[in-house]
C-alpha positions as CSV (number, residue, x, y, z in Angstrom):
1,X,0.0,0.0,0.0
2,X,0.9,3.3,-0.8
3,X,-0.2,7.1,-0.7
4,X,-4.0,7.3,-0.4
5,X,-4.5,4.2,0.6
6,X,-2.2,4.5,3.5
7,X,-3.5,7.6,4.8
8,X,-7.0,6.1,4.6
9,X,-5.8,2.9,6.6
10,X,-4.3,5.1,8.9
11,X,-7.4,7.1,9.4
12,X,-9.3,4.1,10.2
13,X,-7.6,2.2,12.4
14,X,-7.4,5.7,14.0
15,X,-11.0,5.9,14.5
16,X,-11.4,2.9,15.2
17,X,-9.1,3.4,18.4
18,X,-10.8,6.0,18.9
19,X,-14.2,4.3,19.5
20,X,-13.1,2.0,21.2
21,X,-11.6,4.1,23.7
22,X,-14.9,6.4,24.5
23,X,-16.5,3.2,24.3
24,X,-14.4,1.4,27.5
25,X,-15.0,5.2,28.7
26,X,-18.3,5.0,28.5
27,X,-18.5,1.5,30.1
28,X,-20.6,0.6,27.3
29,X,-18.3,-3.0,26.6
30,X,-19.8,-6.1,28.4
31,X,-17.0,-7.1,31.0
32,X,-16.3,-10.7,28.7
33,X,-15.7,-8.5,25.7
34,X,-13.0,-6.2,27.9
35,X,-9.9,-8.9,27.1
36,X,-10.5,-9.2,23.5
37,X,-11.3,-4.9,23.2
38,X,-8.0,-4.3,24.5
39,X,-5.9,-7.1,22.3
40,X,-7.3,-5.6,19.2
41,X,-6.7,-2.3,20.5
42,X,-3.1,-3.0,21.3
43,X,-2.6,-4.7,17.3
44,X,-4.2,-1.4,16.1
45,X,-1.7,0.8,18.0
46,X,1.2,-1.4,17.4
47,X,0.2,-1.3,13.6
48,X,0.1,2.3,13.1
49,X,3.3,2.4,15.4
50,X,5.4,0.3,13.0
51,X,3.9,2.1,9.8
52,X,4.8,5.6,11.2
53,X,8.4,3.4,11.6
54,X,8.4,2.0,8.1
55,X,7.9,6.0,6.9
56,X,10.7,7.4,9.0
């Protein structure tokens, strides 16, 4: 992936960290979905982490 396409997978997985922060915020996540919310949070962040890497 390159140009757009990376800045619009960026964007996402941005949001979608995003939402799923003000959701755990909110206390709107069942407790048995609290485990699995936070590994898939964690391989967002560590995504975006090695793309901004990758474009260093």
């Amino acid at each position: 992936m390159t140009g757009e396409t990376d800045h619009d997978t960026e964007y996402h997985l941005r949001e979608a960290l995003r939402h799923l922060g003000a959701a755990q915020d909110r206390d709107d996540l069942r407790k048995t979905n609290a485990v699995a919310i936070e590994e898939v949070s964690q391989t967002i962040a560590t995504v975006l982490s090695e793309h901004s890497q990758d474009e260093s």
